[in-house]
Residue, then its C-alpha position, 0 to 999 in steps of 0.5 A: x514508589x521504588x526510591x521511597x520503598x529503597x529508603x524505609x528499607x535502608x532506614x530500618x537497616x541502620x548501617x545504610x546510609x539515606x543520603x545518596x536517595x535524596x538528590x535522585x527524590x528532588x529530581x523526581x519531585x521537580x519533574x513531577x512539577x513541571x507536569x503538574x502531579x503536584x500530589x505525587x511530589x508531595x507523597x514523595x517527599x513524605x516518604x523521604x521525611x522531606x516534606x519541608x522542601x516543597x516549598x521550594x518548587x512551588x509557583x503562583x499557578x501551582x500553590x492552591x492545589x498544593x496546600x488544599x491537599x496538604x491541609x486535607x492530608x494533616x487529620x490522617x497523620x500521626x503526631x507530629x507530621x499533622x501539624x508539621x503539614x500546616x505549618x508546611x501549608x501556611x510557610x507557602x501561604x507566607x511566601x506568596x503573600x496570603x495573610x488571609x489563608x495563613x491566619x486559619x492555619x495560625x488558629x489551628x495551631x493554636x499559636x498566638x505567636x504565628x498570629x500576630x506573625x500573619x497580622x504584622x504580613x499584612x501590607x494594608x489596612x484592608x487585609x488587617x480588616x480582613x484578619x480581623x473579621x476572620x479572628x471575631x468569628x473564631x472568637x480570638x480576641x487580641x486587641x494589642x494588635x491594633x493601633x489606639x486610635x484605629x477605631x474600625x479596626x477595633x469594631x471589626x476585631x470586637x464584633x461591634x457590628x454584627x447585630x447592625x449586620x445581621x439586621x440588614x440581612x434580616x431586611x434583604x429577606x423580609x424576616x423583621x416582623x416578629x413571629x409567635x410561637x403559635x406560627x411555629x406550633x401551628x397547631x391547626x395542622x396537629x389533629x389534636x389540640x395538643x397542648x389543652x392537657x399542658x398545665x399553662x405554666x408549662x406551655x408559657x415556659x415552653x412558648x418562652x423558649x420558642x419566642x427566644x430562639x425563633x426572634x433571637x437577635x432580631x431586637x423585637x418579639x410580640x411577648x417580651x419587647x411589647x410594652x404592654x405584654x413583657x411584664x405581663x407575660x414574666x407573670x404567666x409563668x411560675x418560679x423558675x420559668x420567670x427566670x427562663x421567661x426574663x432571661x429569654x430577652x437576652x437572647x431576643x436583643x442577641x448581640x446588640x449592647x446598646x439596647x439590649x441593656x436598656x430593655x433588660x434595665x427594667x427587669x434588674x430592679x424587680x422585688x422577684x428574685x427569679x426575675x432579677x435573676x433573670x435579667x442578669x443572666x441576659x446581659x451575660x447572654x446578649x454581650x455574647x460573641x461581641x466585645x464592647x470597649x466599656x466591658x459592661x458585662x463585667x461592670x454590671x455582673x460582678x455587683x450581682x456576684x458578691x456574698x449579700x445576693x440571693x443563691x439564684x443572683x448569684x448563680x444567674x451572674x455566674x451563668x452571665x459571665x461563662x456565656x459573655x467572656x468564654x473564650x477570653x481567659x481573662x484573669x480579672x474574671x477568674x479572679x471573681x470565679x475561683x473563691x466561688x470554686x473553692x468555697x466549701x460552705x456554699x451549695x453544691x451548684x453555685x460551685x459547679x457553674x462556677x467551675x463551668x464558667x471558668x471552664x468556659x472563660x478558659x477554653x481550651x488554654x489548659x490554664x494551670x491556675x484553674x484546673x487545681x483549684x476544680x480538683x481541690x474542689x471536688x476533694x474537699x466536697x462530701x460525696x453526698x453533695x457530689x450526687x447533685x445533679x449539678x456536680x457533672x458541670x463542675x467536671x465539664x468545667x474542668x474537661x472545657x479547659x483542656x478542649x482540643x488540646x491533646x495529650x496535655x491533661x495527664x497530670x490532672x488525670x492522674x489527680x483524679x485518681x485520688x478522687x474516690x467518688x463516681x465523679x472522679x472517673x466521670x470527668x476522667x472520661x468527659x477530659x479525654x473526650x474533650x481533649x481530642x475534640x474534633x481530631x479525628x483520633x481512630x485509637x481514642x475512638x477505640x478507647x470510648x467504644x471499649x468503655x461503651x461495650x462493658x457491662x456494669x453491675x447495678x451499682x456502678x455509676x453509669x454516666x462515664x459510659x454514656x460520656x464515652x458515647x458522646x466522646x465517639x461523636x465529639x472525636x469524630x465530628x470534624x473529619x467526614x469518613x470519621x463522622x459517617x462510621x460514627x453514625x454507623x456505630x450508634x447503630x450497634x450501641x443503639x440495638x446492643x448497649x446498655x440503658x444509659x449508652x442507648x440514652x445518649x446515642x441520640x445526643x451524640x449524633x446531634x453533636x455530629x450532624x449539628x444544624x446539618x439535617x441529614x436525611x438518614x439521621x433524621x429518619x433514625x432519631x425519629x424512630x428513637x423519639x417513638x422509643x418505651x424508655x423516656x430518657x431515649x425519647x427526649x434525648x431523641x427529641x432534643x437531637x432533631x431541634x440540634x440537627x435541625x437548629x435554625x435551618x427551617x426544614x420542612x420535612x423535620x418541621x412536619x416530623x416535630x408536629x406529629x411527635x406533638x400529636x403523638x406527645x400531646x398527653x405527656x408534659x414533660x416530652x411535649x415541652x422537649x418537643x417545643x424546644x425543639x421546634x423553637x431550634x428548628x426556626x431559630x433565627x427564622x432559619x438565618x442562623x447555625x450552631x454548627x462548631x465548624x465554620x471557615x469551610x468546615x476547616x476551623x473549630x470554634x472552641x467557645x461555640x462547642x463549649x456552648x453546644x456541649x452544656x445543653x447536651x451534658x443537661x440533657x444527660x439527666x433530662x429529667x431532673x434538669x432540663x424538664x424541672x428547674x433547670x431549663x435555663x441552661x438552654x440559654x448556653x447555646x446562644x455562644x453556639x448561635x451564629x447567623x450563616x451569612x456571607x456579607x460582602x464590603x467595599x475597601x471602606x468596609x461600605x456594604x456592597x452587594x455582588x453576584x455569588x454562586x451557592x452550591x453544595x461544596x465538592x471536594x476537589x483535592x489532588x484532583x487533574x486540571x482545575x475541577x469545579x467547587x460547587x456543584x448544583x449552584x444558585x446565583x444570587x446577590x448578596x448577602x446570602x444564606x449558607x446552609x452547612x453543606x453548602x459553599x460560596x464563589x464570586x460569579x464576577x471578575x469585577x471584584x477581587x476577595x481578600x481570603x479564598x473562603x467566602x463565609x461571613x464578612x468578606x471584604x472584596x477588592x476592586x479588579x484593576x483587569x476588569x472590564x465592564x464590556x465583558x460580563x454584558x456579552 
């Protein structure tokens, strides 16, 4: 526009003043207003840097296209306008009284203060209720907001009934009866008996770990649960694989305190210290995503945590303490984490997880009480013991702390300078991948593309490149054109790069396409699974489990199978190819493990920090996933949510309304007032939402208190409706 083209020029020359632009720019913007080119009004006052003042034109009837499209505009600018676009967005949420689609918004910022802000707005009981279900998603757990005695509020914040929830759900679809690995294999399909040249431990362990991810949080199963089978079935599988099979029952009684504790009791006070570590690490797991008032994870790992415990105790507390509090940044759990870190006379790998589960409880929140002392650790330790194959976790644990957080981490980066092994550079690169985690940053891109492109000698250590790999993945995932030209350029690292980037292309594009079974990626990571290198073939593998997690895809099922055939002489890629059909059924299809949720506008930090240690595992496949170290599998339950919209009344009562699914259009800055969902269903809920997919209420009966139907949401009787219409 000329007013916008005259006030760059005048500001590149500085004598010429601006200000006399400004009043003829209002003028335009309320022109454009009042005829409905909200868009251009907003373009308009960008280029004047005036953007603020939109808020002053804005009416009941014109406030929803004007915020989706400021929202939808804040990934494509540079610091700071991104962020000054939200915070634009949320003050006209604030000023029409829409505490529901201001708190996304707050968590995006990452301001506890705006929060709190949103939470104080609320003018009822209800509306908080609502905040509250939106904050035990995201995981943002700040209980000083509710009143003592408001004991529902509390569960709605803590997630005490999400396994009562999902159960419900599980009912509505008839999916309570357990299912056996064997429905999942079903071999009789496969032209082979493919798993007659798997050594049995191995098929055991392999079938644990479908039997955990398919009846995950449903409470029952036909191996672990049964009386007669559960002990029976811990001794089919050997050493390590009793740990995996005892653990797999933390993810069975997923989310359900109560009794998920009673059926792992009888596996603490085993004499086999597999076993007994096992079934702590379940209690880690199945407290996950939920917070209970009496902090019986803590209580019950911190005794498991102490000098006089066996190595695999402690390291399975370790593990059961990052998975239960991720997220909380909690210091009595530090203080139980850092001696660990910092102790040079223990192993190598009780330090590393101890610096990933401190990572974990920290997420995202730069905690400068942490990060020196996973530096001071790695100083100290002889390069010798940062070869093992567990020091990578102790430089995730690092990188998690600054996740999504920008340009905050250049101190530490510098530190690492001084750290003269590979690992220094290792986590030099995993930092600046974590750090800009889902923004979308085109120049970071860059900067992981050019590290993919150089060609190392013999030598030097490869692993920074193929974080780089996942750094393009993990940058690009939450912003659409980004995430497709991602895909595209695993194409060209996949044909030209070097060995190591060509392993992790695979697992990069799990991250990117995350239960969200694209048919293009499918048929790309199948050609890969047939690939001469093993590493890309079990990367390859493990990717389609990811990108099919839990959404029962036929065509990937059948693809899986084949590869079982295909395998069937192979131990190590038949058991990757299990895992992966055990993801593939996850929750019998009711659940994701997608970061994004809130209509793909919020990231979850926890669920990304827990998708992103199977990935980092499988970096080294065959030393860790495929040998002794299956049970970092186990991480992905802080990943693993059901894909649910439940709706309640006012008394937070179960109550089923009719709702559209459809695939989600993108309706921003487009004339009059376009449809949201295309190719949609009508059914009652609850309801299943596949990735892609989006929800409206198809009755003017009830009123939702937020914009986004996912999850929990509360829905208010309209005072306006009237029984006699939908009857017509």
């Amino acid at each position: 526009m000329e007013i916008g083209l005259e006030y760059s020029a005048n500001v590149e020359d500085d004598e010429q003043s601006v200000e006399y632009l400004v009043p003829v720019a209002l003028e335009a913007v309320a022109f454009f207003f009042k005829h409905n080119a909200e868009v251009d009004a907003i373009d308009l006052l960008e280029e004047l840097n005036l953007h603020e003042a939109v808020v002053n034109y804005v009416t009941k009837d014109t406030f929803e296209r004007v915020c989706m499209y400021m929202i939808s505009c804040s990934p494509l600018l540079p610091p700071p306008a991104d962020t000054n676009y939200l915070l634009t967005a949320r003050t006209i949420y604030r000023k029409l009284g829409k505490p529901a689609q201001c708190l996304p918004l707050s968590i995006r910022l990452g301001r506890s203060d705006l929060i709190k802000e949103d939470w104080e707005s609320c003018t009822t009981r209800v509306e908080k209720a609502q905040l509250a279900f939106i904050m035990a998603r995201q995981q943002v757990h700040m209980p000083e907001l509710i009143d003592d005695d408001d004991e529902e509020l509390k569960a709605c914040m803590n997630n005490t009934n999400l396994s009562k929830n999902y159960l419900n759900l599980a009912r509505d679809l008839e999916l309570l009866d357990p299912k056996t690995p064997e429905d999942i294999y079903k071999s009789h399909l496969e032209n082979t008996r493919a798993d007659a040249t798997l050594d049995s431990a191995r098929h055991n362990l392999a079938s644990t770990f479908v039997n955990a991810f398919v009846n995950a949080g449903y409470g029952t199963d036909k191996l672990m649960t049964t009386e007669a089978e559960g002990k029976e079935w811990v001794f089919k599988n050997k050493d390590m694989g009793m740990l995996s099979a005892s653990a797999s029952l933390g993810m069975i009684m997923l989310w359900d305190v109560e009794d998920g504790l009673l059926q792992v009791d009888k596996y603490l006070y085993s004499s086999d210290n597999h076993i007994k570590a096992g079934a702590v690490f379940a209690i880690g797991m199945l407290t996950t995503s939920v917070h209970d008032e009496t902090d019986s994870a803590k209580a019950l790992l911190s005794e498991y945590i102490t000098e006089n415990n066996p190595a695999i105790v402690k390291l399975a507390a370790i593990c059961g303490l990052g998975v239960a509090y991720a997220g909380t940044n909690r210091e009595e759990i530090l203080e139980l984490l850092l001696p660990i870190i910092s102790d040079t006379d223990i192993t190598i790998d009780l330090s590393s997880m101890a610096a990933l589960a401190a990572g974990l409880v920290c997420v995202g929140t730069g905690n400068g009480d942490v990060s020196p002392v996973i530096l001071q650790a790695m100083m100290e330790r002889m390069d010798s013991e940062l070869n093992h194959k567990y020091a990578r976790f102790m430089a995730l644990g690092l990188s998690l702390l600054f996740l999504g957080t920008q340009d905050t981490y250049d101190t530490i980066r510098e530190t690492l300078k001084a750290v003269t092994h590979p690992i220094g550079k290792q986590a030099s690169v995993l930092m600046q991948v974590c750090a800009y985690a889902g923004t979308g940053n085109v120049l970071e891109v860059q900067k992981m593309l050019h590290l993919c492109a150089e060609h190392l000698g013999e030598k030097e250590d490869q692993l920074p490149q193929a974080f780089a790999v996942l750094g393009v993945g993990l940058i690009s995932m939450g912003e659409g054109i980004g995430s497709e030209m991602s895909l595209r350029t695993f194409d060209h690292l996949m044909q030209y790069g070097e060995p190591y980037v060509r392993r992790a292309v695979p697992l990069a594009m799990a991250l990117v396409c995350a239960s969200n079974p694209v048919v293009g990626v499918l048929d790309t990571l199948n050609k890969f699974s047939h690939d001469n290198d093993k590493s890309v073939a079990s990367s390859a593998i493990f990717a389609m489990g990811v990108v099919g997690a839990g959404t029962n895809n036929a065509r990937l099922a059948q693809l899986l199978r084949q590869l079982a055939t295909y395998y069937h002489k192979d131990a190590d890629l038949l058991f990757v190819v299990r895992i992966a059909q055990g993801l593939l059924h996850m929750g019998k299809g009711t659940m994701t493990v997608n970061p994004y949720h809130h209509d793909r506008s919020l990231l979850s930090h926890t669920a990304l920090a827990g998708l992103l240690v199977p990935i980092i595992a499988m970096t080294n496949a065959e030393k860790l996933i495929m040998t002794d170290s299956h049970f970092l599998m186990y991480f992905l339950a802080r990943a693993m949510y059901p894909r649910f919209l439940i709706t309640f009344n006012e008394q937070l009562e179960n109550v089923s309304a009719s709702a559209r699914v459809g695939q989600a259009v993108d309706a921003v800055g487009q004339v009059g007032r376009p449809k949201n969902i295309t190719g949609f269903q009508t059914h009652e809920t609850p309801v299943l939402l596949a990735h892609s997919e989006r929800a409206e209420l198809a009755t003017d009966k009830y009123i939702p208190l937020t914009n986004v139907l996912e999850g929990f949401v509360i829905l208010t009787k309209n005072p306006d409706y009237q029984e006699d219409e939908e009857s017509l």
